[in-house]
N, C-alpha and C positions, 0 to 999 in steps of 0.2 A: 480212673484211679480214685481211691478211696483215702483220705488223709485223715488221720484223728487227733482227737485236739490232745489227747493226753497217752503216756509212753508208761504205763506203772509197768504192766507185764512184759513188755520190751527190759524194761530198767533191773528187772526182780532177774528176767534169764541171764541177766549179764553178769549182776554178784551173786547167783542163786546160791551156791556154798558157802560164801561168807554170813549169805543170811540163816542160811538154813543152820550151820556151823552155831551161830550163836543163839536162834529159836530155841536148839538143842543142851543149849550151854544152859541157859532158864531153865528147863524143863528138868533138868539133872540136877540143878541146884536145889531144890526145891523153895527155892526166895523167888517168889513172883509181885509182891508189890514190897515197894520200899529195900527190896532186897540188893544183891551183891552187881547187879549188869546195870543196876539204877545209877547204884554206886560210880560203877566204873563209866557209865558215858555222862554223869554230871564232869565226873571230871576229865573227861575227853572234851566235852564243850568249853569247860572255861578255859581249859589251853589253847582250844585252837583260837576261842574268841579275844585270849590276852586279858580275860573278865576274872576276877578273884572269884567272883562264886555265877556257878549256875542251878538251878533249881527246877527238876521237871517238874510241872504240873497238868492237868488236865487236858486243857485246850488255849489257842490263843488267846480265847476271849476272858478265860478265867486268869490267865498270866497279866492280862491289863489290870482287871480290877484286883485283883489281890496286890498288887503292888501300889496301886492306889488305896486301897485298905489302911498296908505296911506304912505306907505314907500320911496316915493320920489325916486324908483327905474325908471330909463330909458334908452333911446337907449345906444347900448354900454356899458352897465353896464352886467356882468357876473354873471349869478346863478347856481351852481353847485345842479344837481340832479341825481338819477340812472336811468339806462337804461330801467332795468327791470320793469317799474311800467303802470299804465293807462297813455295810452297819453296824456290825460289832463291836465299831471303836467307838460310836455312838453309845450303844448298850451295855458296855464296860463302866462307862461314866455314868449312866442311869442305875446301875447296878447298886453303885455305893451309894448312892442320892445327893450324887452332884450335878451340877448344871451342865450342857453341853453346850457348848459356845462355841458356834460352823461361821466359820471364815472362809473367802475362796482361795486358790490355787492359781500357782504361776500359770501362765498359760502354755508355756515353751515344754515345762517338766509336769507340770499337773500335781507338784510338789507344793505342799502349807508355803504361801506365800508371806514370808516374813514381815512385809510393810502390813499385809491384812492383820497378822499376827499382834503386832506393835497397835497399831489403833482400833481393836478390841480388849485391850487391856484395862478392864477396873481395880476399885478396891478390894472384888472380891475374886480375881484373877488370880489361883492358886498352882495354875501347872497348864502348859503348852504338851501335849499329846501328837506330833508331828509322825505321821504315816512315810515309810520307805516305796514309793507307790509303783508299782509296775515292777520291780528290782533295780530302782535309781534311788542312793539317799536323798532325802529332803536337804535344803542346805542348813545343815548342824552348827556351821560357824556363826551365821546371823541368827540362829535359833536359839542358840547357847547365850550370845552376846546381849539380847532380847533378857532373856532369862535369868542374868546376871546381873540386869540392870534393876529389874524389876523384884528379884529377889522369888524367885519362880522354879518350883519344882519342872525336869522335864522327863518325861517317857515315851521311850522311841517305841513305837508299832512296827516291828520289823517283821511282821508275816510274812512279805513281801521279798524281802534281800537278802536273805542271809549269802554270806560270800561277797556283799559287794561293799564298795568301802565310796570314803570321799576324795578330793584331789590332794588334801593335807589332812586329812583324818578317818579313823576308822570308826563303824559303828560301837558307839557303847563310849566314848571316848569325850563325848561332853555331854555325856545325860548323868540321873542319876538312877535310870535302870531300860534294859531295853527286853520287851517281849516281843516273842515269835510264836509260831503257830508251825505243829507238823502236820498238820491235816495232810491226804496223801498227795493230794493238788498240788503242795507247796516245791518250789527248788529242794531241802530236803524235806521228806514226807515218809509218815508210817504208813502204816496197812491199816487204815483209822483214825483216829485221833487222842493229838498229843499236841504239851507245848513245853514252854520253859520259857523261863527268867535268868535273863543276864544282871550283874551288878558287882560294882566293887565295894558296896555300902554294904557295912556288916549288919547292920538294923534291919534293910529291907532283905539281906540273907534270912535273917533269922526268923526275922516275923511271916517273910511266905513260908520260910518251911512249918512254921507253928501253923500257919492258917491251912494249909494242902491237906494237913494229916487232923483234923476235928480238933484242931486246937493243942494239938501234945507238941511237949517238948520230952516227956519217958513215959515209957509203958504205965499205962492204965492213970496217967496223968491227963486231966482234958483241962482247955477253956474253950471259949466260945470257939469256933474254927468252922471247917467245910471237907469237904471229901474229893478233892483235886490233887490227885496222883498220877504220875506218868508212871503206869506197869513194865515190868523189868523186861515184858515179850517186846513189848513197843520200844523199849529202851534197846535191848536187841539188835532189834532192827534198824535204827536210825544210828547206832556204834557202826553196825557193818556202812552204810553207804554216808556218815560224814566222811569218811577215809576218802569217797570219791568226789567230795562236793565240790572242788575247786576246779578238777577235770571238768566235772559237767557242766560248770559255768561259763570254764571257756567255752566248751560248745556251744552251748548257746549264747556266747559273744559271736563266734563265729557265724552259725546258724544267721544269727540279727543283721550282721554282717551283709550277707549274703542276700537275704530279704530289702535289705535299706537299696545295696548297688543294682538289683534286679529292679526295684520299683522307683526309682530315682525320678525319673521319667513322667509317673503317672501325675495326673492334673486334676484327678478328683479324691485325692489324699492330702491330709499330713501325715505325714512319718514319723517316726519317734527321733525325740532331740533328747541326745547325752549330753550333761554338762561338760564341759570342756575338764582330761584331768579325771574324772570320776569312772569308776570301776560299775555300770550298770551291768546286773548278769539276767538280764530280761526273763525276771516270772513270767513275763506276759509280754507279747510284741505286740504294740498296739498301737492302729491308724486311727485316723479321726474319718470320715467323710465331712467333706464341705461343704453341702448341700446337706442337711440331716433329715432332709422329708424324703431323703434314698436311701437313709441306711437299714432300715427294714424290708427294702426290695431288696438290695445288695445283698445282704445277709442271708437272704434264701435264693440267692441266685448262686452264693460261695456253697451253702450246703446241698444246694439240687444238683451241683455238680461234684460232689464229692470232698468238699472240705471242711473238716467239721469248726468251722470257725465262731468264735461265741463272742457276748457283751461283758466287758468287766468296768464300771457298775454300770448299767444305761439307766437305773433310777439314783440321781443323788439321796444324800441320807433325808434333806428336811422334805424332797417330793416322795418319802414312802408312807404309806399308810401307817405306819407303826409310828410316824412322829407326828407331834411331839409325847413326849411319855409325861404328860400331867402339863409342869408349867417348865421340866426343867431343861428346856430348848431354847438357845435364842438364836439369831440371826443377827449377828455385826458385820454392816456393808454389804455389798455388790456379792452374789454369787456368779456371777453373768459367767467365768470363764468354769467354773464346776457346772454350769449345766448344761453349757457346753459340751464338757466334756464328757456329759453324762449319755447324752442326746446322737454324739457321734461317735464315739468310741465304737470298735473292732479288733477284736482279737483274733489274730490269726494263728495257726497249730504253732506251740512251741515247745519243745524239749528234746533234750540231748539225745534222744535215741533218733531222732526224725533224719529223716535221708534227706543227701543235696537233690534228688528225685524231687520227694516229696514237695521239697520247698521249690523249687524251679516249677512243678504242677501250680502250687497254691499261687506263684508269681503272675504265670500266666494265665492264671482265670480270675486275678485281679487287673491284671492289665485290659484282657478283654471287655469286662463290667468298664474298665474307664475309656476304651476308645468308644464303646457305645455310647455312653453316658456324660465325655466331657466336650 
């Protein structure tokens, strides 16, 4: 059997009229950037997000730093984030010419571990950047509380989660802006790349949308700005399939489900750990190896037999060659459990269209690899 780690053309046959329906609906309009489906799915996201404003922009990476922008963040000014995550939260921060300040992660959730949080905090500590990692929030309550004490802007990285919430709070609900990313990878995803900006701050409304579009606020008016637009086709496409995002979350609760009860068992894993209470809708289902001088045998032992199972991240951000970008990296304390988990980490096939087949296959050629191996 053949497993693949990603479901897009599985996903497209299932709403192909609703997408194709609204591809169409664009095309007819003749509004393809900034125009009328822009329109209409900013404001399908900030209902369904419960967010006063949403704002498509480019991509996730550009929805971090334009909001950092928005936020009158600059050179010298300190944002604390973890290690463990896509570089691009790193590079969002480098973007504006602020410092990145890598802290480790919980070791349970692989979630910005708040006490690491708290004693990297200086004078010049300006805002906490806390990642929604794997599709588990980070914990927002002591993040928020961190934040409020210290008098700290914070922005949620939600590439990862959309649809998943906390035990007593929802994404967006103690920051003061949260970005996502559609890349097509993502729980929801275009045929491309997209993102957007959540916020109920009228200021950082205003100022991404001035920044997205070269600096206008009216026709043939500029200032300074950029060219980060979500196109009305891309907008389209993520209107038809937000309608189904909570369905396919559950499935892939369920799916994870079914993965965690099947591998219970195995002795040469960790398994993923939900906070007790918390709504994880698993981007990614992801084991650790506990032995990490096997997890690149493993790895090719899941793909020679038909799984296409991948690493999310196996290089932390300050072990890539790209860091640090000048001087504006630091390291406060221990990363010990981010390289961890950088070192072990496995991702195995996840998305809503995957059969109980499929996953019962990818079970048993995990458990196989551990009765040999533990």
């Amino acid at each position: 059997m053949q497993v693949p780690f990603y479901g897009h053309q599985r996903q497209y046959l299932s709403i192909k009229k609703e997408i194709d329906d609204n591809i169409q609906e664009v095309i007819m309009s003749g509004g393809y950037v900034l125009g009328p489906m822009l329109k209409k799915f900013e404001g399908e996201l900030s209902a369904y997000s419960g967010m006063k404003h949403a704002i498509g922009v480019g991509n996730g990476t550009d929805a971090l730093w334009l909001v950092m922008m928005a936020l009158g963040l600059k050179a010298g000014d300190e944002l604390i984030t973890n290690a463990n995550t896509f570089f691009a939260t790193a590079e969002a921060i480098w973007v504006v010419g602020c410092k990145a300040v890598l802290v480790d992660c919980d070791p349970l959730t692989n979630c910005i571990d708040p006490k690491a949080v708290e004693a990297a905090i200086t004078p010049k500590t300006k805002a906490i950047v806390p990642v929604h990692l794997y599709g588990q929030c980070a914990p927002m309550r002591e993040i928020s509380a961190i934040a409020k004490k210290h008098n700290l802007f914070v922005i949620e990285d939600n590439a990862q989660a959309i649809d998943a919430a906390g035990d007593d709070f929802k994404i967006g609900e103690l920051s003061d802006a949260v970005c996502t990313s559609f890349i097509i990878q993502k729980n929801l995803g275009t045929f491309g790349d997209a993102g957007a900006v959540f916020t109920n701050n009228d200021k950082i409304n205003s100022e991404v949308r001035r920044l997205r579009n070269h600096g206008s606020t009216a026709r043939n008016v500029h200032s300074f700005g950029f060219n980060s637009r979500l196109d009305d086709i891309h907008a389209g496409i993520l209107s038809a399939k937000l309608k189904h995002i909570t369905a396919w979350s559950d499935q892939r609760i369920a799916l994870a489900k079914r993965y965690t009860a099947g591998l219970q068992g195995a002795k040469s894993f960790t398994l993923p750990y939900v906070r007790p209470g918390y709504r994880h809708v698993f981007h990614l289902y992801v084991i650790e190896v506990k032995d990490i001088s096997k997890r690149e045998a493993f790895l090719k032992f899941l793909n020679d037999n038909g799984v296409d199972a991948k690493t999310h991240y196996s290089i932390a951000i300050h072990q890539q060659a790209g860091y640090p970008w000048g001087k504006d990296a630091e390291i406060r304390g221990s990363l010990k459990n981010a390289e961890y988990n950088a070192a072990a980490c496995i991702s195995l096939p996840m998305f809503p269209e995957l059969t109980t087949d499929e996953v019962d296959y990818c079970i048993a050629k995990v458990l196989e690899w551990d009765k040999a191996n533990s």
